[in-house]
PyMOL Python script that loads the backbone (N, CA, C, O; Angstrom):
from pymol import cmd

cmd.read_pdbstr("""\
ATOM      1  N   UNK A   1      98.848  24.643  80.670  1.00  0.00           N
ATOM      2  CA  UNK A   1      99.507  25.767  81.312  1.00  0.00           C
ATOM      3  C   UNK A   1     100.488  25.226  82.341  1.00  0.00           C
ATOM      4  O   UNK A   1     100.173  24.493  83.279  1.00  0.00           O
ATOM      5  N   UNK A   2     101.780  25.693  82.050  1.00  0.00           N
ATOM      6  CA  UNK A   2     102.762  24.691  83.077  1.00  0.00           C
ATOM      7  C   UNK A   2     103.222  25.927  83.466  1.00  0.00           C
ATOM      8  O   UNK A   2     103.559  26.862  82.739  1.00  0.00           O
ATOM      9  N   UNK A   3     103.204  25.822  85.397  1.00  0.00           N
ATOM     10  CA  UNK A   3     103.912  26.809  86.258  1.00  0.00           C
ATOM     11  C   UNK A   3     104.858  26.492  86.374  1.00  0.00           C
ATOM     12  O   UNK A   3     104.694  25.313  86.687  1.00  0.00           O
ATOM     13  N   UNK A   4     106.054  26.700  86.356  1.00  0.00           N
ATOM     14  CA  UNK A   4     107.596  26.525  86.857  1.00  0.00           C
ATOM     15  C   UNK A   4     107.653  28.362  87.519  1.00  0.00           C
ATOM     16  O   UNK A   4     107.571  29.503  87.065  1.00  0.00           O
ATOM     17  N   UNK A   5     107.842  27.671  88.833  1.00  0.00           N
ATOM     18  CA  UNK A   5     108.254  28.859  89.612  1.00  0.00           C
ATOM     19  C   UNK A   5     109.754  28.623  89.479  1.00  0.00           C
ATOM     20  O   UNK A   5     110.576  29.238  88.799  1.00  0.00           O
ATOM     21  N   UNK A   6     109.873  27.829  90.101  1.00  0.00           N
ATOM     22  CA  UNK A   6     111.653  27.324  90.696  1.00  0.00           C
ATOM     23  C   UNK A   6     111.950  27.953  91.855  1.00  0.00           C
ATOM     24  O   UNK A   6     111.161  28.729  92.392  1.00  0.00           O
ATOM     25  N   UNK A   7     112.801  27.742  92.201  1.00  0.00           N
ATOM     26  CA  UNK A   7     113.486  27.912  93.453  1.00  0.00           C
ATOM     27  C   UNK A   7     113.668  29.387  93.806  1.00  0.00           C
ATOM     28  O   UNK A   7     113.337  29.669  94.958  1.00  0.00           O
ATOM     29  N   UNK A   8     114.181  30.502  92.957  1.00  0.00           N
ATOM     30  CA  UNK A   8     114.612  31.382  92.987  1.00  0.00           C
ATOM     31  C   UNK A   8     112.750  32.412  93.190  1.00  0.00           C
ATOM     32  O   UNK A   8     112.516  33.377  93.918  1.00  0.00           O
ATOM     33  N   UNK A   9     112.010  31.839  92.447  1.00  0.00           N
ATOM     34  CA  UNK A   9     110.670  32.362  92.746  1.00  0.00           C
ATOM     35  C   UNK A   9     110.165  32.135  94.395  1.00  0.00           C
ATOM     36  O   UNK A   9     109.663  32.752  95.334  1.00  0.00           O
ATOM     37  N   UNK A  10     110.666  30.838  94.030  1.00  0.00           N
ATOM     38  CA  UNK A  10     109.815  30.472  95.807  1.00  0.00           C
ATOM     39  C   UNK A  10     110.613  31.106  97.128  1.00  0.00           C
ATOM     40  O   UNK A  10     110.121  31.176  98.255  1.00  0.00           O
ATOM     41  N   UNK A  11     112.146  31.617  96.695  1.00  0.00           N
ATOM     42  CA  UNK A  11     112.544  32.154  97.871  1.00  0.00           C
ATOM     43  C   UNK A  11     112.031  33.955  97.807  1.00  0.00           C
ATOM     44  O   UNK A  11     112.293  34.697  98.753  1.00  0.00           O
ATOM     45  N   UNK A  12     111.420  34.368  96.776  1.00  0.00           N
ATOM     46  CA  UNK A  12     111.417  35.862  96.595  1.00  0.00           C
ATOM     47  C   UNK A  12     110.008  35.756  97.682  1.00  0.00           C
ATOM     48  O   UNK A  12     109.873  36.495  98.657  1.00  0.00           O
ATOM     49  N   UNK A  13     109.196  34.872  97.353  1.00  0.00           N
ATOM     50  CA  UNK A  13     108.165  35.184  97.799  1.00  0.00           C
ATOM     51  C   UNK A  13     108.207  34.667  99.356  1.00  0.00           C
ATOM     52  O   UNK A  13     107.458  34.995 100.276  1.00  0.00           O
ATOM     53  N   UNK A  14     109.149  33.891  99.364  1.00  0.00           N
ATOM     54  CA  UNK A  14     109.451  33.649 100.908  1.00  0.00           C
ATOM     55  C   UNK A  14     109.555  34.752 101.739  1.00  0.00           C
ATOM     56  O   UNK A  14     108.824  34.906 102.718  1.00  0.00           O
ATOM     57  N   UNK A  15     110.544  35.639 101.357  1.00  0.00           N
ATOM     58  CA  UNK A  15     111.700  36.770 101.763  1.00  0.00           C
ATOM     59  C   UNK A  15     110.270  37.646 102.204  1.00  0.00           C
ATOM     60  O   UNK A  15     109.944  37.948 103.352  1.00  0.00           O
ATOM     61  N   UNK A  16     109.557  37.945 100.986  1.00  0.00           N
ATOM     62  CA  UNK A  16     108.712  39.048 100.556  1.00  0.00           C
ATOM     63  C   UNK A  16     107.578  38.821 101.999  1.00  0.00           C
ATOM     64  O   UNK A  16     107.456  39.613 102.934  1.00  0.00           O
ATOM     65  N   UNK A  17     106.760  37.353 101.792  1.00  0.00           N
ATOM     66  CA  UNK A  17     106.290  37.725 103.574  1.00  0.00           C
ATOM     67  C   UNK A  17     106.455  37.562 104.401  1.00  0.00           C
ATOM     68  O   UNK A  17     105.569  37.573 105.256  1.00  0.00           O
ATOM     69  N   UNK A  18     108.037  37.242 104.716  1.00  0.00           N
ATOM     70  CA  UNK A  18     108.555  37.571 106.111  1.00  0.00           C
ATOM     71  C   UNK A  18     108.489  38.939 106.353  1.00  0.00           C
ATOM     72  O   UNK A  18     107.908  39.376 107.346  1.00  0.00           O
ATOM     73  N   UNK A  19     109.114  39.760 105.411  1.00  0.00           N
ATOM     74  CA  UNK A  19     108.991  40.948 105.234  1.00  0.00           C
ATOM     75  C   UNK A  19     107.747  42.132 105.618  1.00  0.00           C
ATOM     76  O   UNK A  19     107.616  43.190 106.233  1.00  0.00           O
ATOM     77  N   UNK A  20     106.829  41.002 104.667  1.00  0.00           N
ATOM     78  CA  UNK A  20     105.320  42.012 105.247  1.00  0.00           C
ATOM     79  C   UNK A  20     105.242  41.897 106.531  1.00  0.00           C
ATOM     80  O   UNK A  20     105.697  42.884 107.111  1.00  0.00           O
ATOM     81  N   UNK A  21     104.741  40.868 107.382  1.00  0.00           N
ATOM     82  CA  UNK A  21     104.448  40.174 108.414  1.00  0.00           C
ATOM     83  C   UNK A  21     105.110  40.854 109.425  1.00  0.00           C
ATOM     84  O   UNK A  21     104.498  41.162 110.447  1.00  0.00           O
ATOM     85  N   UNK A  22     106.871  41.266 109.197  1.00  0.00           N
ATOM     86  CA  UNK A  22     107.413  41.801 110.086  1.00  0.00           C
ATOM     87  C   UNK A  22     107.188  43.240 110.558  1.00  0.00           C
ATOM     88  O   UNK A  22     107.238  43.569 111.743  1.00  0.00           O
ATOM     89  N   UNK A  23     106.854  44.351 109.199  1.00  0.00           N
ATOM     90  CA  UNK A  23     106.128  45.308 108.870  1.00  0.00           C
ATOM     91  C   UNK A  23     104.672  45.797 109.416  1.00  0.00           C
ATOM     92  O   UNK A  23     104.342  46.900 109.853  1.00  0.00           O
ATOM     93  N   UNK A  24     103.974  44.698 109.258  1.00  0.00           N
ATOM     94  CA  UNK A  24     102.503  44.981 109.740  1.00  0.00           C
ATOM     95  C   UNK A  24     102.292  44.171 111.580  1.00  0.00           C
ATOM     96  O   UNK A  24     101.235  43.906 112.153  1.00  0.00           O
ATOM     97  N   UNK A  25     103.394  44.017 111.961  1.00  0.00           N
ATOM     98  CA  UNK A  25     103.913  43.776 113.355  1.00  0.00           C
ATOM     99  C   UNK A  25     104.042  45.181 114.045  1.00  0.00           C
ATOM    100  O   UNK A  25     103.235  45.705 114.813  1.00  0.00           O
ATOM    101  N   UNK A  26     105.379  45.726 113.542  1.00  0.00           N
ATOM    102  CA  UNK A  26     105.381  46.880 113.852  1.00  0.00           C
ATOM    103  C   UNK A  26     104.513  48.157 114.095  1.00  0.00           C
ATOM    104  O   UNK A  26     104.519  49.100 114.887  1.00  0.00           O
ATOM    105  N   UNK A  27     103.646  47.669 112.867  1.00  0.00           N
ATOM    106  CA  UNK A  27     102.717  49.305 112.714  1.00  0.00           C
ATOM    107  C   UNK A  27     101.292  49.224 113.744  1.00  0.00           C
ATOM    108  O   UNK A  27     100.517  50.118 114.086  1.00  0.00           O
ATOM    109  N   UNK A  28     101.317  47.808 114.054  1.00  0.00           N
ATOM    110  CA  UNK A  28     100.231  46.996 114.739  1.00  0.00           C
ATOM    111  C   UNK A  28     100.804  47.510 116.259  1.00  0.00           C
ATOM    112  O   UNK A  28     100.063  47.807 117.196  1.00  0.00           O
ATOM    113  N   UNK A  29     101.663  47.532 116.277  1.00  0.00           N
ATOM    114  CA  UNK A  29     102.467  47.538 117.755  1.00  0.00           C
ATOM    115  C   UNK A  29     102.319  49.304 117.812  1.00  0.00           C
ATOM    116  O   UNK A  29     101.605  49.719 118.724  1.00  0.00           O
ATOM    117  N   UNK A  30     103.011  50.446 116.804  1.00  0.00           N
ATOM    118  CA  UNK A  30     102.717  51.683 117.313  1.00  0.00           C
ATOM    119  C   UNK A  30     101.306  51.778 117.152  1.00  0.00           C
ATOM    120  O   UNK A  30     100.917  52.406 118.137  1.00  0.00           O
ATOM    121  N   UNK A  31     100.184  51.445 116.320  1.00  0.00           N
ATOM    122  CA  UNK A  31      98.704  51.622 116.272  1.00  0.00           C
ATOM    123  C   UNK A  31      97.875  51.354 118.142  1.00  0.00           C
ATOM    124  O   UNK A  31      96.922  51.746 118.817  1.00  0.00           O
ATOM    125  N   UNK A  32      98.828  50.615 118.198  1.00  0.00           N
ATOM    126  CA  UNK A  32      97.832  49.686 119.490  1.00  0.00           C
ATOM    127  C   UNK A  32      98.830  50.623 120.695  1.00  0.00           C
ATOM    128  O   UNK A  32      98.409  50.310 121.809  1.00  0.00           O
ATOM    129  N   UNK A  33      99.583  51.288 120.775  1.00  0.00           N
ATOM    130  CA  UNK A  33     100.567  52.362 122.001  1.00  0.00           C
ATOM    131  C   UNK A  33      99.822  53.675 121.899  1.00  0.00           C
ATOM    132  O   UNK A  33      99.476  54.449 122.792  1.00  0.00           O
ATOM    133  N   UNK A  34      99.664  53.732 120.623  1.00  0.00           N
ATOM    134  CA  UNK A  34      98.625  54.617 120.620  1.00  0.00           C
ATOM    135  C   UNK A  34      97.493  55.246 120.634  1.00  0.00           C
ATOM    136  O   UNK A  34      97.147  56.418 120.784  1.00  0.00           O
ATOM    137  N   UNK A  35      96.929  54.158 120.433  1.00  0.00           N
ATOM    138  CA  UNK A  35      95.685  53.980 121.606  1.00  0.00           C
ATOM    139  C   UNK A  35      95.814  53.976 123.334  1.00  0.00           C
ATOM    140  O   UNK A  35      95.169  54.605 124.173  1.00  0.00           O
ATOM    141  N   UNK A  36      97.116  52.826 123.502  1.00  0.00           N
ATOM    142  CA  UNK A  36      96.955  53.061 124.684  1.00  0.00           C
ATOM    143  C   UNK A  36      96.775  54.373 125.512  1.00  0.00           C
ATOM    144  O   UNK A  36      95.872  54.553 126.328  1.00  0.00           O
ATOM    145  N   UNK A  37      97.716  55.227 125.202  1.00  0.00           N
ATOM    146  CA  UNK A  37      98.117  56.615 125.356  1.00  0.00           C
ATOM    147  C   UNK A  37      97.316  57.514 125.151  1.00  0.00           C
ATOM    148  O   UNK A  37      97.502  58.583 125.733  1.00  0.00           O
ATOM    149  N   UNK A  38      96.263  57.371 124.328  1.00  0.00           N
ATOM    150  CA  UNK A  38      95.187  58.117 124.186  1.00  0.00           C
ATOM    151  C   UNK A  38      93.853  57.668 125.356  1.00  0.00           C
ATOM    152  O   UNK A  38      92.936  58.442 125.628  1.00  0.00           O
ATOM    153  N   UNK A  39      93.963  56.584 125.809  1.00  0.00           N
ATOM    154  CA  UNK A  39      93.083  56.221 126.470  1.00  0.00           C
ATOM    155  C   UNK A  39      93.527  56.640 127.705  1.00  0.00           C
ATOM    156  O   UNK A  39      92.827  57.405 128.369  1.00  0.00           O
ATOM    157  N   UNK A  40      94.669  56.219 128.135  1.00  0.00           N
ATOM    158  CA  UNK A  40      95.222  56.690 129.639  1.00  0.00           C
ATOM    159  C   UNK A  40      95.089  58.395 129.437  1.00  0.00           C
ATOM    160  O   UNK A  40      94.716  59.027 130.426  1.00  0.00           O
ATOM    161  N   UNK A  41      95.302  58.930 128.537  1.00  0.00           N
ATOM    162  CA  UNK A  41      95.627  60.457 128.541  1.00  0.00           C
ATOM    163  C   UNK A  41      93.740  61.431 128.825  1.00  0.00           C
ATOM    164  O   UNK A  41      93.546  62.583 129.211  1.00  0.00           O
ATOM    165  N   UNK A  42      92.770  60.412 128.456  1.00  0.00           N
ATOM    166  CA  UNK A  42      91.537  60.344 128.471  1.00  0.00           C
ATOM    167  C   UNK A  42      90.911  60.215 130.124  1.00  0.00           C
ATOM    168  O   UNK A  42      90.061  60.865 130.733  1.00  0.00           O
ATOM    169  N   UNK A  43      91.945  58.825 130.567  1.00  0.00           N
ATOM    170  CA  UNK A  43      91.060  59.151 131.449  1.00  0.00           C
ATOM    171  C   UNK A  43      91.811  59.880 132.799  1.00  0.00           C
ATOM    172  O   UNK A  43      91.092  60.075 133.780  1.00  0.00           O
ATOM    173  N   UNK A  44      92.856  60.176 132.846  1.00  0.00           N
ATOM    174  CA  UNK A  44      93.431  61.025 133.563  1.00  0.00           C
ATOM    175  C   UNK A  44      92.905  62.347 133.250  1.00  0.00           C
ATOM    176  O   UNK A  44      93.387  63.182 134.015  1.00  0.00           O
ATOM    177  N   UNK A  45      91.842  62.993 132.142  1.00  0.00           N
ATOM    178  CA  UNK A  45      91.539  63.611 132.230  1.00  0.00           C
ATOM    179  C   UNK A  45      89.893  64.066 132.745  1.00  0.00           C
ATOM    180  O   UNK A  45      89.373  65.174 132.609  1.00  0.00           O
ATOM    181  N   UNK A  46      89.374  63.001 133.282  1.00  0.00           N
ATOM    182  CA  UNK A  46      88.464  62.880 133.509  1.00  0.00           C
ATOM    183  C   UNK A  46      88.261  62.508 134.430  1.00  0.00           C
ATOM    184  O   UNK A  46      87.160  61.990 134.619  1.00  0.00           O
ATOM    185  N   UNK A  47      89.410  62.594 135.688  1.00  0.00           N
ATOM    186  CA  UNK A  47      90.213  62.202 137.121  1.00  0.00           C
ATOM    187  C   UNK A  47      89.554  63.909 137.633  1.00  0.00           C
ATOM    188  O   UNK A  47      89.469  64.890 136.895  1.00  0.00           O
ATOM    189  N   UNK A  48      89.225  63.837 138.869  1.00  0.00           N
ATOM    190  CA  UNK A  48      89.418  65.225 139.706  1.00  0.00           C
ATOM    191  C   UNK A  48      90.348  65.093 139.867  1.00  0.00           C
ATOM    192  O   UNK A  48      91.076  64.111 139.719  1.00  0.00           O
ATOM    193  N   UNK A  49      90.581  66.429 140.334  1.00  0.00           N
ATOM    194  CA  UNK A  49      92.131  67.348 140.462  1.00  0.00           C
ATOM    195  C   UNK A  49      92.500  66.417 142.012  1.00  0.00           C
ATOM    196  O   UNK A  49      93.663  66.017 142.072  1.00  0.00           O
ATOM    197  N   UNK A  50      91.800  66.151 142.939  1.00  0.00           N
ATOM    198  CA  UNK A  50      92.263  65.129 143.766  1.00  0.00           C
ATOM    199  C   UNK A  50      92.924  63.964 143.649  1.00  0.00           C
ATOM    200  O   UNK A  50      94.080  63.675 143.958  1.00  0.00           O
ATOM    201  N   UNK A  51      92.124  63.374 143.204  1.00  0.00           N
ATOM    202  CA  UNK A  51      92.862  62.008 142.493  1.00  0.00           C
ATOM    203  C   UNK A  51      93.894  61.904 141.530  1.00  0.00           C
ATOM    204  O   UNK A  51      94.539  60.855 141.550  1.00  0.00           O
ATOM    205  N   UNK A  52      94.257  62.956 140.502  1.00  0.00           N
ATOM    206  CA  UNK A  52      94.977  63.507 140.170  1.00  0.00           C
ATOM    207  C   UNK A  52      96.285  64.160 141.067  1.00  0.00           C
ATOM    208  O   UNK A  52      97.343  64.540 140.565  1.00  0.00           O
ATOM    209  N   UNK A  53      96.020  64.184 142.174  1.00  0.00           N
ATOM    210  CA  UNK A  53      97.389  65.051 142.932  1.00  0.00           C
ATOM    211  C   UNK A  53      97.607  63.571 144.084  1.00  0.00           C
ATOM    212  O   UNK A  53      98.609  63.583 144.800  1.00  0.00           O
ATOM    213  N   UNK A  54      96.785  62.565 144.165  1.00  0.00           N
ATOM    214  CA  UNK A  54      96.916  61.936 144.821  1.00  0.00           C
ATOM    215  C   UNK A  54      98.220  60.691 143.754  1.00  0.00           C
ATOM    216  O   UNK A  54      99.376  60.381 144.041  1.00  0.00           O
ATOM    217  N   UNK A  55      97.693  60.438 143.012  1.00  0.00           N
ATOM    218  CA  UNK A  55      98.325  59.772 142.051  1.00  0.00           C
ATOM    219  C   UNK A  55      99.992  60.611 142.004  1.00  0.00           C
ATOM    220  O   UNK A  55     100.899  59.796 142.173  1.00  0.00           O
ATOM    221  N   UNK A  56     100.291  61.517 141.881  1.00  0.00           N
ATOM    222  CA  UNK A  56     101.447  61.993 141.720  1.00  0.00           C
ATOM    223  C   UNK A  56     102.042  62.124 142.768  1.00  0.00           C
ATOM    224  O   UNK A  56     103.266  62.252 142.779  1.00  0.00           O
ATOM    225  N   UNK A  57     101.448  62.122 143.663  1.00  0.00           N
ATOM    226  CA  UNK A  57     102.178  62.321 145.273  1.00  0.00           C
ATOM    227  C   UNK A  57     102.429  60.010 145.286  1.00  0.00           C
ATOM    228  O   UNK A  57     103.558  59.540 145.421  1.00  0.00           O
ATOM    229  N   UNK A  58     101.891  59.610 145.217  1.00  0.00           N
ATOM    230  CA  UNK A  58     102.337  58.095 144.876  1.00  0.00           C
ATOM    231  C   UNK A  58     103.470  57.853 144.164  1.00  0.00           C
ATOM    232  O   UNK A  58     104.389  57.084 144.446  1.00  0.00           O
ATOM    233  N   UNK A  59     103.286  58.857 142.834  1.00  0.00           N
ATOM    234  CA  UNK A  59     104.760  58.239 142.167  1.00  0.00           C
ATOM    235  C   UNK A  59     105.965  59.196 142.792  1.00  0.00           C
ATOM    236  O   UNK A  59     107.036  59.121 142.189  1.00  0.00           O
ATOM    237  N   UNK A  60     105.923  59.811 143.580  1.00  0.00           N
ATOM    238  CA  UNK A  60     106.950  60.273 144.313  1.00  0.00           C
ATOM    239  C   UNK A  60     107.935  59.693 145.185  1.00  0.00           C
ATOM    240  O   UNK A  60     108.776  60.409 145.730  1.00  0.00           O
TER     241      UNK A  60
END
""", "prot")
cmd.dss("prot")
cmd.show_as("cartoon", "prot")
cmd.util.cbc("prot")
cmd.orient("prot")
């Protein structure tokens, strides 16, 4: 059984997982913001209304 890829094979598959890699970067990156955001949104809700008005009078 003789493989001959050649050259033109070995760059498809080159291309192909830069491609993924760059892809599952991205989705890794909104997956993980969105968590963040769910967690901060969590525990600001689980803040009294004090600490809550204190915090906003800070970012003022």
């Amino acid at each position: 059984m003789n493989l001959d890829i050649g050259l033109l094979g070995i760059l498809i598959i080159v291309v192909s997982g830069v491609i993924s890699f760059v892809v599952g970067r991205k989705l890794s990156e909104k997956r993980r913001a969105k968590k963040h955001n769910e967690k901060r949104a969590a525990e600001l809700a689980s803040q009294s209304r004090q600490v809550r008005r204190a915090h906003k009078r800070r970012k003022q």
